[in-house]
N, C-alpha and C positions, 0 to 999 in steps of 0.2 A: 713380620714382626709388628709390634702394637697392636690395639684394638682397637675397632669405631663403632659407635652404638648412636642412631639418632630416632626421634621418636616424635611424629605428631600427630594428634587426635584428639579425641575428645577428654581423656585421662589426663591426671600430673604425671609429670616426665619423668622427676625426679627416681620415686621408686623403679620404673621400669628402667632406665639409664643404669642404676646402682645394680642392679639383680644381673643385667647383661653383660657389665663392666666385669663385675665377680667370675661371669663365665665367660669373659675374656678375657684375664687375668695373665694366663699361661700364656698368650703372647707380649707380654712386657708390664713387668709391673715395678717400674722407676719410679714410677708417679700416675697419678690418676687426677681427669677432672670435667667439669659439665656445665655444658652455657646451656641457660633458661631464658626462653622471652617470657620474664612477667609483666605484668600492668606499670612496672617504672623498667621496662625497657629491660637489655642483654643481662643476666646477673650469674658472674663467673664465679664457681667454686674449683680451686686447684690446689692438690697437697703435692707432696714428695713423700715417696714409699707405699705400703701397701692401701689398698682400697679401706679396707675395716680399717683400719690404723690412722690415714690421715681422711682422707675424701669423706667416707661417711660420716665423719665423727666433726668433720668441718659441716655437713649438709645438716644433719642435727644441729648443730649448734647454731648454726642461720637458716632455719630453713627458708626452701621457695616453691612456688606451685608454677605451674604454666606449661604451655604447649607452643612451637614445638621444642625440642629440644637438643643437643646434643652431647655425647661423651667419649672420652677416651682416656685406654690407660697406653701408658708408656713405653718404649724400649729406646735408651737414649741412640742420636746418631748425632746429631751437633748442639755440642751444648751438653755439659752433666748433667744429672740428673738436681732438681733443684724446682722450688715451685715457681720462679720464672719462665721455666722454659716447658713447663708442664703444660699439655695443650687443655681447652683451647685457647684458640691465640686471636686477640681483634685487630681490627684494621685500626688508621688513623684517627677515626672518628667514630671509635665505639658503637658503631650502627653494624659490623660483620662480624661476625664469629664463625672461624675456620678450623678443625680437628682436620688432620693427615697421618696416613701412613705413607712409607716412600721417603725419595729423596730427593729435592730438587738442588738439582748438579750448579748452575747459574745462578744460586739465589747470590753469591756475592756481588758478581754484577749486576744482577736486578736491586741490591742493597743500596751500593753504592751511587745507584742515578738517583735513588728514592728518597737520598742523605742527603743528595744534594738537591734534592727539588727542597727538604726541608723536612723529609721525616724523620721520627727518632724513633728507636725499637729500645725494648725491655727486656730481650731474649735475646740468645745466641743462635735459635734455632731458624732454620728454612722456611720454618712453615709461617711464620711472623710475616718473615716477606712475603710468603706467598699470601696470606690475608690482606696486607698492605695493597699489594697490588691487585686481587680484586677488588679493595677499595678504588684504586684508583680510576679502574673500567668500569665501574659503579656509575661514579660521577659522570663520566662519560656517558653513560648508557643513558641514564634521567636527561641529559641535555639533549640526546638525540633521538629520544624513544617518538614512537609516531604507531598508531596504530595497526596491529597487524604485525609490527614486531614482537619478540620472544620474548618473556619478562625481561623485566630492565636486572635484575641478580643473577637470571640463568644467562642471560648476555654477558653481562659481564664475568662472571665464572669463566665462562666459554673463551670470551677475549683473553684473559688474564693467561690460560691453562696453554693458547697456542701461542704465548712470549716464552713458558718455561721449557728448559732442559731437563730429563728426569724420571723416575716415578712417581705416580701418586693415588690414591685413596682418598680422596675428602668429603665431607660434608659440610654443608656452608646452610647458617640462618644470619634473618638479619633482624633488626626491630623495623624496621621499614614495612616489614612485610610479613606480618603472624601467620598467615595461612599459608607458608609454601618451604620447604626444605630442600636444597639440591645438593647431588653427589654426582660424585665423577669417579672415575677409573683410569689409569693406566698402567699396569706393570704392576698395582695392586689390589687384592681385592673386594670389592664392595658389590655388596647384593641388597635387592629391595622385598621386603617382608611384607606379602599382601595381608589387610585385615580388613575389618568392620570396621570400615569409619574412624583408620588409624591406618596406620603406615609406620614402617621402620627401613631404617638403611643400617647394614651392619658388615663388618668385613668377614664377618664367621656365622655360620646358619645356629651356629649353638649359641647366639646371644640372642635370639627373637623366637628358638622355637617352642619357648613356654607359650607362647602369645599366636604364633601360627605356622602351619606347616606347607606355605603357599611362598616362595621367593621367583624372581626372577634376578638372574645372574647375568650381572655387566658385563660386557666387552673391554675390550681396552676401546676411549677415544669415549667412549659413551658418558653422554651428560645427561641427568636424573632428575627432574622437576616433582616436586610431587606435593600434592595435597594432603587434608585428609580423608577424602574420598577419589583420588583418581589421579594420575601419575603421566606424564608425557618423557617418553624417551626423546633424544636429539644426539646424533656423534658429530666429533670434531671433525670428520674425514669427509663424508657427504650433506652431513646434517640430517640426514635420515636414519634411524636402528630401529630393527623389530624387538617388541617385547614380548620373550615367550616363558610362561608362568609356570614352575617346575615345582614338585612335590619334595618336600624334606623329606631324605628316608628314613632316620630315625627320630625318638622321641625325646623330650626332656629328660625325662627319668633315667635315659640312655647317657645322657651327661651330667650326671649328678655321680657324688661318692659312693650312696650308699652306706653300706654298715662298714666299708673301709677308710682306715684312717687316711690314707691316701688314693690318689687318682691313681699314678704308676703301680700301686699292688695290685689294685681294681684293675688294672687293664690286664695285668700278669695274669693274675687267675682267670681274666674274660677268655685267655688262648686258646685252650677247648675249643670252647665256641666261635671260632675266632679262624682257627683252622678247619673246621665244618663250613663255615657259612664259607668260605675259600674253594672250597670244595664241591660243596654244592650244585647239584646239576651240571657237574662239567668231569664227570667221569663217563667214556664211552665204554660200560661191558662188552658190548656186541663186538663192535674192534679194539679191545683193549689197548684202549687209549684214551687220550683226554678229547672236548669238542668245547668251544669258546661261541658266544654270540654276537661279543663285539669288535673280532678282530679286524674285520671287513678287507681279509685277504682269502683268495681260493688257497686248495691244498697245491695248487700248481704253482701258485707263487711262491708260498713259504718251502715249496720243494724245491726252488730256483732261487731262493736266498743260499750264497756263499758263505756268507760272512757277516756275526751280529757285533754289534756296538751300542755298547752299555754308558747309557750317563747318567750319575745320580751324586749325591752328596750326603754325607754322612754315613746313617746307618743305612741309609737305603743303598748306596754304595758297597757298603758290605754283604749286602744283599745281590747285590749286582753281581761280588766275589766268586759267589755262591753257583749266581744262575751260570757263569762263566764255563765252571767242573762241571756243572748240568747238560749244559750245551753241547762240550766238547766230547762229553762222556755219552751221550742218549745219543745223539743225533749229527755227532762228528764234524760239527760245525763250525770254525775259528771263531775263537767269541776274545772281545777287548772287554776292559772295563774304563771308561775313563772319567777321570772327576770332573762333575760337570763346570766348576768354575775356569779349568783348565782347558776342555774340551771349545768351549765356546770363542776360544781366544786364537786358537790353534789351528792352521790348515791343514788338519788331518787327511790325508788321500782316501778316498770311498769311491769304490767303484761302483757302478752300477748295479750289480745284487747287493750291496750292504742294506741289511736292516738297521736302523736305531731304535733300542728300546729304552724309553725315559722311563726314570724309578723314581716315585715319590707317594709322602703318605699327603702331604695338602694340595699335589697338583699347582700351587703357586711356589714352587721354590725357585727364586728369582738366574740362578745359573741353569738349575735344569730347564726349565723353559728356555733359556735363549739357545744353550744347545739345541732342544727340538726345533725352535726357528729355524734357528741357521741348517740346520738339517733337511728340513723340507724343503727351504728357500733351493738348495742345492739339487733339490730334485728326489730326494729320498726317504721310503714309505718308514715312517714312526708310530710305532704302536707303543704303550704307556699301560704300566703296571701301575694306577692310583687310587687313593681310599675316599675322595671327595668327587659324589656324584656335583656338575657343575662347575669345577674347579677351573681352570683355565686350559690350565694342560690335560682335560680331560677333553675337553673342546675342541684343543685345536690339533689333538695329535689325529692321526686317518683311522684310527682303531686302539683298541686294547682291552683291558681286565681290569674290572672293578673288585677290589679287595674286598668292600663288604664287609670290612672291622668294625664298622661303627666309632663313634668321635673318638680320637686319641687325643685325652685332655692333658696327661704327665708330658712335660717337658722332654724328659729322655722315651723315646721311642723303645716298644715292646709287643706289643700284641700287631702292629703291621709289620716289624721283622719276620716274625712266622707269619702272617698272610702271605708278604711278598717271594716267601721263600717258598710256600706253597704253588705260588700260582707260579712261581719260577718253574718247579718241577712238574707242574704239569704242560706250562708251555713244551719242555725240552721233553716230557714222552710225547706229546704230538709231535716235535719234527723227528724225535729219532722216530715215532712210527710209519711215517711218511717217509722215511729214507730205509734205514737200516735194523734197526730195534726190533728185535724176534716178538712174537706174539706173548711167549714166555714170558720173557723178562717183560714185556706189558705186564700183564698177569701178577705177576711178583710184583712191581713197584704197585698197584693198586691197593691191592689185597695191604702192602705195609702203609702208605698211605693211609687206610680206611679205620689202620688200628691206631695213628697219632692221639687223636682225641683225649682216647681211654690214659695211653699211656702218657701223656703230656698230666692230665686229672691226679697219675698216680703218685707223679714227681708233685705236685702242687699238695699233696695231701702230705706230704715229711716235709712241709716247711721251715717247720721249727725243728729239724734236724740241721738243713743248712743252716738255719740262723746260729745252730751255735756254735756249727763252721766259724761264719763270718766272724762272732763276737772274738773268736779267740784272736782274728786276725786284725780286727777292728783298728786297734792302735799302729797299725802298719804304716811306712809314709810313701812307697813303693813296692808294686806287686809288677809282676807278666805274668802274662796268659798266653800259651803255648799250644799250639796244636799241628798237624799238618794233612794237608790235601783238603777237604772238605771242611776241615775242624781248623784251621787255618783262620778264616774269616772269621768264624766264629770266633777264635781268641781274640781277636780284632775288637769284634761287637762285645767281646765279656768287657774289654779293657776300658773302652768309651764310654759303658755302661757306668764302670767305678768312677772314673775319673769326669764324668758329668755331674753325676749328683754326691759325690762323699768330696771332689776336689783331691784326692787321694792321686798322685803321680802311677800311672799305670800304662804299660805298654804292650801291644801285642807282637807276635814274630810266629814264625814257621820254626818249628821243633828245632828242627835241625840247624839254623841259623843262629843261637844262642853263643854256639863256638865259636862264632867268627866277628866275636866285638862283645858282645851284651854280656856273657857271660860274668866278665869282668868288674858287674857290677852288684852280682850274687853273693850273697855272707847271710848271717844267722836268724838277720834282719829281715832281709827281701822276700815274702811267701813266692811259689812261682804254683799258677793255678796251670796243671796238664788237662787236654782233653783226649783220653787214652780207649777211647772205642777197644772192642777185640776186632782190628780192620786186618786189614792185609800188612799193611805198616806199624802193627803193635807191637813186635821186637824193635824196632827200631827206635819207638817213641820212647818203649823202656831204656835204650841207653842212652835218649838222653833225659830221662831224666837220673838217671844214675851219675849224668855226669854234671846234676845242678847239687845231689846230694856227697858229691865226691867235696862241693866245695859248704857243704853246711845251711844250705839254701834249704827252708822249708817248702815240702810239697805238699802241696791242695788234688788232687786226684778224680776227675768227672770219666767214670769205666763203666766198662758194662755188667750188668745183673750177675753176682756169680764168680766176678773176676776175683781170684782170691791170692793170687799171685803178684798183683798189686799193693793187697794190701798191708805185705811184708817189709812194701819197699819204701814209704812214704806214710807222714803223719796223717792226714785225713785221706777220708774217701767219701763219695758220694755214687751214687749208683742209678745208673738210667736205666731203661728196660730195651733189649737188644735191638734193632731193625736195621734197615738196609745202611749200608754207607752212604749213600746220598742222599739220606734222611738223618742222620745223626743229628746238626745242626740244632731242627728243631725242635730235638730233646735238651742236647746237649747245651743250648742258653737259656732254658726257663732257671737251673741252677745259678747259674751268671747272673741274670738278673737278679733275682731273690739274693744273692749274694751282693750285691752290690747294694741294694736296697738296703740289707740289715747294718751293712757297716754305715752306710748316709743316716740311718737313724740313728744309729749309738753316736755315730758322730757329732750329733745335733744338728744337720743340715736341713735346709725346706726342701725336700725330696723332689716333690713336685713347681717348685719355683728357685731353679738352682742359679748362682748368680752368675752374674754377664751372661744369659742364656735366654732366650725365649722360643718357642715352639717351631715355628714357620720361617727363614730366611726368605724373607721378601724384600730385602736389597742387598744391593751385591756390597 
């Protein structure tokens, strides 16, 4: 959560801060703001609320020029949202300016000794102290610098960062020192943006890729000196880190709207392509099966895994749901799913074959990472389903599959739900091919596989059929979403979906389980969205929803092509196009989505900036 954007070189900051900020938006926009060294020294601008709305419209009104720079927008953690607490934040003596993401756990006792040496703060926030107290190593540093030592601000950073307890992200200027910007990492992320004779540190590759497609991506522990020509790495742990200079794989344009009024449609309809590029060179015709390049396990290992173990959070959790039926079902594997905030806290028993596979679309999601820690720590191989080439948990897991979605800028996650479901089902045809899984049934799950694309395009193309689903249902204040086996999760992700961006109270369940409590809470009011495939369980799904219309509960209906027997029994329908049961899924929530979308827009919600929400959980 939040964003950092800093920027020195030969250009004014100002625009390029504001342009970066706007495309870091989606991880916290409470507030926005940006410290400039001009010719009279640090000059802060900070609002409360959106970027265009306060921050811009304050940098117009005073403007500043100068190099280097730095910015951030907000996602509050101590301290409301309010232009006090908006970062960045100075030290004692207006000589440092500090922007962070993270948390520092200790800042009340680092507060308290700082109250009593004599400081006074203006904020409620962590990061106040944490600027303070590189002030204070500051001083320190200038008293005892001697030649041959580190800068006297990258020392003092350094000092300051091994008193705290915590996460953190920062970028630190100072007026002392026009030529140099330094950033740190731990626990959150910041990367450094190679240029001409410019430089950027940013916590997301999509706020500098207008400007270049060259980053090197921080460690945890690693401290970031940099000029505007030439950059020195330094970590907390040996004082030595290599810098190694990685390619952004996509473009600006790839993060930009386009001709959609929103990010989150924009990504819905990217699915298509979205489920190809997933796809992508990792189908084996020859052994009808799938083949990977990053897992960096043999087929004799992953034939001597017992037992998988799923950690992820949110939608990727549901995702997780999914690969679970995949698992059990292709390649007869025990598979768990567990939340990874849960997970990491818990002494799970793993024996010796358990795999853990981490699910995430940033690769920084601050529980699933500590899950993969503590899972390796214990000795066990983590392979990671993630959409951020460089991300952390892309680094440090021993293998895995790049999604290959390209930036997910909406808030509510869509287009890496079907990647990750994707590459779920091709993991589980590798092991079931490797174990059990007849060549056939290869054969058959490809072949449906290969036609998702088309039929995912075809759902996308009667948009405005579901939308005027949605509108009817629009004024609703409580829905569920119903399904079972496979369609299960997926009710799950329809429900999260609504209830992210429209704030609409929505729950999901397993068909059958409505009878035993929920039900109760069904009358003329409540829509209940079914996802009624023609499966093996589609008599069954019919009774109950005959027994949501026994009580006057209106039904929403996601069937298959044809199904006409349905249509008799329930107020709307929608219609997918047939394929396997263990692909339903990723037909059956592009509906979801678009349905959940049209009611957030009638509702007047910001779709893509829903509140108390930001993109990334990068602290716990």
């Amino acid at each position: 959560m939040c964003g950092i954007v800093g920027y020195i070189g030969r250009r004014s900051s100002v625009p390029i801060l504001l342009e970066g900020l706007r495309r870091l938006e989606y991880r916290g926009y409470d507030s926005a703001g940006v410290c400039i060294l001009t010719d009279a020294g640090l000059q802060v601008r900070k609002k409360v609320g959106r970027i265009d709305a306060g921050l811009a419209r304050e940098c117009a009104a005073a403007p500043l020029s100068g190099s280097p720079g730095i910015g951030h927008t907000r996602w509050a953690t101590h301290g409301p949202p309010c232009d006090a607490n908006s970062h960045p934040h100075l030290d004692r003596s207006g000589r440092i300016a500090v922007v962070h993401n993270g948390v520092i756990e200790n800042y009340l006792k680092l507060k308290e000794q700082m109250v009593a040496a004599g400081h006074t703060f203006a904020s409620e926030t962590d990061t106040e102290v944490l600027a303070h107290l590189i002030g204070v190593h500051y001083e320190r540093a200038l008293a005892r610098a001697t030649n041959g030592d580190s800068h006297p601000l990258t020392a003092a950073v350094m000092s300051a960062l091994r008193e705290v307890i915590g996460t953190y992200g920062i970028a630190v200027v100072s007026s002392d020192h026009p030529g140099i910007m330094v950033g740190a990492r731990r626990g959150s992320p910041l990367l450094l943006g190679v240029g001409q004779h410019e430089h950027f540190l940013a916590s997301d590759a999509s706020a500098i890729v207008a400007h270049t497609q060259q980053a090197v991506y921080l460690n945890d522990y690693d401290v970031i000196t940099v000029t505007e020509d030439d950059f020195k790495l330094a970590s907390l742990g040996n004082g030595t880190a290599q810098a190694q200079i990685q390619q952004i794989e996509y473009s600006a344009d790839a993060a930009e709207k386009g001709d959609f009024p929103h990010y989150m449609l924009k990504e819905i309809f990217e699915q298509p392509r979205t489920i190809e590029n997933a796809l992508r060179g990792r189908i084996d015709r020859e052994e009808l099966s799938a083949k990977f390049g990053g897992l960096n396990m043999s087929l004799a290992e992953l034939r001597a895994v017992d037992r998988v173990v799923i950690v992820a959070c949110g939608t990727s959790w549901h995702a997780g749901l999914i690969g679970e039926y995949l698992l059990e079902e292709f390649a007869h594997v025990p598979t768990e799913v567990e939340y990874a905030s849960e997970f990491r806290y818990r002494n799970t028993p793993l024996d010796k074959h358990t795999l853990v596979l981490a699910i995430t679309q940033s690769g920084e999601t601050a529980d699933t990472l500590a899950g993969l820690r503590e899972s390796r720590r214990r000795g066990h191989k983590v392979l990671a389903l993630c959409n951020v080439v460089g991300s952390t948990i892309a680094r440090e897991c021993d293998g895995g599959i790049y999604l290959h979605a390209g930036p997910e800028i909406g808030v509510a996650s869509t287009k890496a739900f079907t990647a990750q479901v994707s590459a779920l089902v091709l993991l589980a045809l590798l092991m079931g091919r490797i174990r059990m899984l007849s060549a056939q049934r290869g054969a058959q799950i490809i072949r449906a596989l290969e036609a998702l694309p088309a039929q995912v395009e075809s759902i996308l193309a009667r948009n405005d059929e579901i939308r005027r689903i949605a509108l009817k249902y629009a004024a609703a204040e409580d829905f569920f979403f119903l399904g079972r086996q496979y369609n299960f999760p997926t009710a799950l992700e329809g429900a999260l979906k609504l209830k992210e961006i429209s704030y609409v109270h929505a729950e999901g369940y397993p068909a059958a389980e409505m009878k035993h409590g929920p039900i109760a809470m069904i009358d003329e009011r409540t829509p209940s969205v079914f996802l009624v495939p023609r499966d093996a369980l589609y008599d069954k799904t019919l009774a109950n929803v005959a027994e949501i219309k026994a009580r006057k509960g209106p039904v929403i209906a996601i069937c298959t092509e044809g199904d006409t027997e349905i249509r008799s029994r329930v107020e709307d329908v929608f219609e997918i196009p047939a394929t396997l049961e263990p692909l339903v899924p990723l037909l059956a929530v592009v509906p979801l989505q678009l349905m959940a979308y049209h009611i957030a827009v009638a509702r007047g919600c910001d779709v893509d900036k829903p509140r108390n929400l930001a993109k990334s959980v990068t602290v716990e």
